[in-house]
C-alpha positions, 0 to 999 in steps of 0.5 A: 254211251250207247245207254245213255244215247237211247235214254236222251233219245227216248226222252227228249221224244217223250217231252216232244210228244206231250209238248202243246200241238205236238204233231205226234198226238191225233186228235184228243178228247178235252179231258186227255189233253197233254198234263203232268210233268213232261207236259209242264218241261215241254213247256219251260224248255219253249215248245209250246212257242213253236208251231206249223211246220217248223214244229214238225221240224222239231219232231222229226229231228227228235224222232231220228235221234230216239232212233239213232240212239235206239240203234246204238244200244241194240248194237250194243246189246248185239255185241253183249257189250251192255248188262241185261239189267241195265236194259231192263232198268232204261225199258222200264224208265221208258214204260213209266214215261208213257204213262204221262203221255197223251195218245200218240199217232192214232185214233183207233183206240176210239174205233175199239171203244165204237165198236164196243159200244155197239155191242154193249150199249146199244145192243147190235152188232158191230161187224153188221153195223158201223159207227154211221148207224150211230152218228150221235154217239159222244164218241163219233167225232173222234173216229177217224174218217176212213172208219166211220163207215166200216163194220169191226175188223178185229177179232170177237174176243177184242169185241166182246172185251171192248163190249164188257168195258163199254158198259164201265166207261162213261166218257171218250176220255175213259176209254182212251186211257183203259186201252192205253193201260192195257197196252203198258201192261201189254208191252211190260208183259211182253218184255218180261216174257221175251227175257223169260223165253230167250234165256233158256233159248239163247241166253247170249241173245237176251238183252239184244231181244229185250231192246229190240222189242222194249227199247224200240221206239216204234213200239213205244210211242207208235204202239203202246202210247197208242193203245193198240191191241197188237200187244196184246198179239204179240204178248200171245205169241211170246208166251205161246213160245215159252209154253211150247218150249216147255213142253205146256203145247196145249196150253200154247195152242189156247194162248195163241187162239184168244191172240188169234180171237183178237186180231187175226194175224196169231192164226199164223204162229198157231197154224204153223205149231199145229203142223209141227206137232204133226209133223213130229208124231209117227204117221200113226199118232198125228192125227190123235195128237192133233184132234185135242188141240183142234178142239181147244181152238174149235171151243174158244172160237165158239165161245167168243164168235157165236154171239156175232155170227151172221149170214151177211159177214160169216168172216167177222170183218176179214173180208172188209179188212182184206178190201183195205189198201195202205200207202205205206205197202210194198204192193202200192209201190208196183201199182203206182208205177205200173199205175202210171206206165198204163194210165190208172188201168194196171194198178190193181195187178200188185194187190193180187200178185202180192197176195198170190207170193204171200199164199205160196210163201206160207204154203212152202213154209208149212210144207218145209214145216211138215217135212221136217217134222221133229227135226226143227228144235224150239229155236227153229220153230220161233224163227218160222213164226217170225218168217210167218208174220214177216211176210204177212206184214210185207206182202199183206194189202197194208203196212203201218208202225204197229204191225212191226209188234208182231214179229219183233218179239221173235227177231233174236231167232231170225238170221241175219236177212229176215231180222235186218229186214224186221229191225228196219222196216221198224226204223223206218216206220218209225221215222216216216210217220210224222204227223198223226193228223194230215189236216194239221200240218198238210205241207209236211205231211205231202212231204212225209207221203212222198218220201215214204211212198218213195224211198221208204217203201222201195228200200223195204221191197228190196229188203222183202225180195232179199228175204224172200230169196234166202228164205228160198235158199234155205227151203232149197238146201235144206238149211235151218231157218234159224242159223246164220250159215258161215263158210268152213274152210274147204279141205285140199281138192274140195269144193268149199261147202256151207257150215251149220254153226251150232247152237251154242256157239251162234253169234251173228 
């Protein structure tokens, strides 16, 4: 039943989002408009009849039942009440949906292909020039608003990539479905490695693992139909994972470089497994354990930035990046309140108060890294990647649904808090974005606005906080990041004292 729920669900949304004016779909070349068989049912069944704001109704009643059932199967899976080939067979039925579908939910694939053509047709480069500097470009029109005059914020590999294919790509069209490819193959890539990685880890957690990650709807439709390149990050961190279990640590150290050299946010995994390797070295030998691996990433960086180094943005778009805000943030919840207690005068306080828990949370975390040194197995050290990349999506100046990609492929080793805060935050992103274009559907859309802004967002901050805190509880104690922590019974006269439950025998 639980399969058979997802399934429907993962459908009927897949039919809602190649159905005419579909409100998942983002402004669209004329070549990539909605075709093909689920286009031609989304029609036959009536959609295509309904319109404004009750076809954002329609959406959004659809989108919770893929999520409903999404909830189910991954509970089921939970329970180990369901085969990991029968979820295997409804992840890859879902992936081969996708390819019948049109772009979803965002623009940035023309952001990428601007970019990149920047670079590689007109020969300037992309962190120094916005796609203003080209306002006759065919694919101007297509940049979302808020980027036209922003310089590349993603990394040089992705650059150089977006570069290279420029000069291939002769249409708007063109460039949309090669990253939209890209991103299944991302994503089917991804699957696999999580099934490879958590079965000899966890192997009682592997189907929960694969629908997490591959069954998600998040992923699915806000992700890869998307076409975003933070697959291509969490495909780098799986299989940096998989490596380091394995023993293969340089090999993982130069995976997690090219994902860090395409969005900044893999720095975190490979900083953290810099310092465990250390950290697990007599005093004698770290240094000379670390020099190589330091300079497998110093000659990757160099290969792919030197070509766009420059005085004026050493940072390559990080500094810009940082100057960017989303509503959806658990930060813009505390400015808008103190915004409104002090008269638009206090607002900016949560942006550097944010940034400064987020700074100190990553410090203990390395610290407690460097502290236990060998002692952190292959489990534990997938769950500090995954406490990385959790705070930097929820203390960082932004949040949006691709962001969730980055620790997902990780949630099977978090405990209890930090997953439930993971698998929620990628619900609710999931279910608030309802119109990828504001302007299409304006009513529905200050609707959407303000129930993100407040409810979805205070929930996500309380989930925040709670982690924090027992990410605290655990650095204080001394307890393992990974293990759920159950209670033993205390013997006669003795105060009841926590228990680790052994690695073979964890289940919740």
């Amino acid at each position: 039943m639980a399969l058979a729920a997802a399934a429907a669900g993962l459908f009927v949304m897949a039919v809602m989002a190649a159905a005419p004016g579909s409100p998942y779909q983002p402004l669209l070349t004329e070549r990539g408009l909605p075709s093909g068989p689920l286009h031609a049912l989304a029609v036959a069944i009536g959609l295509g009849e309904i319109h404004g704001n009750v076809l954002v109704v329609v959406s959004v009643a659809i989108t919770v039942l893929a999520i409903g059932g999404f909830l189910l199967l991954l509970r089921a899976a939970y329970r180990g009440e369901v085969s990991l080939a029968a979820v295997a067979a409804l992840v890859v039925g879902a992936y081969v949906a996708l390819l019948f579908l049109p772009l979803l939910f965002s623009r940035d694939v023309y952001s990428y292909a601007f970019y990149g053509r920047i670079a590689g047709i007109y020969g300037s480069n992309p962190y120094l020039q916005t796609p203003l500097d080209h306002a006759g470009d065919p694919l101007w029109r297509f940049v979302g608003p808020m980027w036209v005059d922003t310089p590349a914020v993603y990394g040089p590999a992705w650059t150089s990539l977006s570069s290279l294919a420029s000069r291939f790509l002769p249409h708007p069209v063109d460039h949309v479905e090669a990253y939209r490819y890209l991103a299944i193959a991302a994503g089917l890539a991804t699957c696999a490695a999580i099934v490879w990685v958590v079965r000899r880890q966890w192997p009682e957690r592997t189907a929960f693992a694969l629908v997490a990650f591959g069954a998600n709807p998040v992923v699915l439709f806000h992700s890869v139909a998307s076409g975003h390149n933070d697959l291509l990050v969490a495909l780098a961190i799986i299989v940096a994972l998989g490596l380091t279990l394995r023993g293969k640590v340089p090999w993982a150290v130069a995976v997690l470089t090219l994902g860090t050299l395409v969005k900044a946010t893999a720095a975190l995994p490979l900083l953290v497994l810099l310092v465990w390797v250390a950290a697990s070295k007599p005093k004698g030998e770290r240094l000379r354990a670390v020099l190589p691996l330091g300079a497998i990433v110093a000659v990757l960086a160099a290969i792919f930035a030197v070509p766009y180094l420059q005085l004026r943005d050493p940072s390559l778009g990080m500094l810009e990046l940082a100057g960017h805000e989303g509503w959806l943030a658990p930060s813009m919840a505390f400015s808008r309140v103190l915004d409104f207690v002090s008269g638009d005068r206090l607002g900016v306080i949560p942006r550097f108060l944010f940034a400064a828990t987020l700074l100190v949370c990553l410090t203990v975390l390395v610290r407690e890294v460097w502290r236990r040194g060998g002692r952190i197995d292959g489990g534990e050290l997938a769950a500090t990647w995954g406490w990385a990349l959790l705070l930097l999506m929820l203390l960082g100046p932004v949040l949006l649904p691709w962001y969730v990609t980055w620790s997902l492929p990780l949630v099977w080793a978090l405990p209890r808090m930090a997953r439930t805060t993971v698998l929620a935050t990628s619900v609710l992103l999931a279910a608030t974005l309802w119109s990828a274009e504001p302007l299409r559907f304006p009513g529905a859309f200050q609707v959407d606005t303000l129930i993100g802004r407040w409810v979805v967002t205070p929930i996500v901050l309380v989930l925040l906080i709670r982690s924090i805190l027992d990410l605290r509880s655990r650095v204080r104690i001394g307890l393992p990041f990974d293990e759920e922590i159950l209670p033993a019974a205390p013997a006669a006269g003795a105060a009841e004292q926590p228990e680790r439950v052994p690695a073979a025998a964890r289940e919740g």
